[in-house]
Phi, psi and omega in degrees: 000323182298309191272010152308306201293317209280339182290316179282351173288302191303325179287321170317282206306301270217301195295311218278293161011279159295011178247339166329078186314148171071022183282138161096327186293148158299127182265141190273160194211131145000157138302142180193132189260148189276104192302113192309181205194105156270106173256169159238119185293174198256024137281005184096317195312181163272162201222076187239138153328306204277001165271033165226033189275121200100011158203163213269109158343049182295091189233133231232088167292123190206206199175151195255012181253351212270065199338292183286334181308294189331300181315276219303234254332291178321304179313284206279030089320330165285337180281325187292321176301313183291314188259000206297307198287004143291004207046049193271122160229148174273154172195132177249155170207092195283122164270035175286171181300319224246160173274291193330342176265321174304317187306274194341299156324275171014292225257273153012279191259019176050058181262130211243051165207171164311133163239148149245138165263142203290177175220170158288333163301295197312303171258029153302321190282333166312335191124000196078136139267123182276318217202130187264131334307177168224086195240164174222122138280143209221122147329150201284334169272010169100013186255110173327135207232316179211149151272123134275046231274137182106183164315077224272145188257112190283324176287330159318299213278353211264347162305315240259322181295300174325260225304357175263328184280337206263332183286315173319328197255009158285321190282251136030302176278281162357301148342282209284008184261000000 
């Protein structure tokens, strides 16, 4: 029954939210290194922030009961598709109760990137989740780069990726010359 309550807390607060002007746009954020997370993806494998350190990050607080979640997803398995040999990962963490409705989604929605299911530690290290969706881009150093809360402007955010991998990958040819 408590986590019946807290779901209808989340939901509230994340409606309310969303009436909030300028929500879903990407927020420019403090440098902030992105806190690491040891999970088990609902395929069994492990699941850490830090195996993916060297390439730019989408990682995405979401729910398969979750409306705008349902949108952004299809994108980002096309962004995941699209951007992958760049050194783009996508990484989800469903704040559903149970792994079955995620598997199903998963599957459903043939998403080709890590799911976990989130814990409260995790997204306690995040900030709190308030509100559904939740994405953060994250640097090839591990550094939080935009917040997105809400219903996300996709086509924005998906700029907001070009310009981190093409700066990242400017950076990167520099190094090595």
């Amino acid at each position: 029954m408590i986590r019946v309550h807290s779901i209808l807390s989340v939901l509230c607060v994340g409606l309310l939210l969303a009436l909030i002007p300028g929500r879903g746009k990407g927020q420019e954020k403090p440098a902030r290194h992105a806190p690491n997370f040891a999970l088990t993806a609902i395929d069994g494998k492990p699941l850490h922030l830090s195996d993916y350190t060297g390439k730019v990050v989408l990682l995405d607080f979401w729910a398969t009961w979750c409306v705008p979640c349902q949108t952004e997803v299809p994108r980002f398995v096309s962004f995941q598709k699209h951007y992958e040999r760049r050194g783009f990962q996508v990484v989800g963490i469903s704040l559903d109760d149970t792994p079955e409705p995620v598997r199903k989604f998963y599957a459903r929605y043939k998403m080709n990137y890590p799911v976990a299911l989130g814990t409260a530690k995790v997204a306690n290290s995040y900030g709190g989740v308030l509100g559904l969706p939740l994405t953060y881009l994250i640097a090839r150093d591990g550094t939080i780069v935009k917040q997105y809360d809400g219903s996300a402007d996709l086509d924005e955010m998906e700029k907001d990726i070009g310009r981190l991998l093409e700066a990242s990958a400017k950076l990167v040819s520099q190094r090595q010359e």
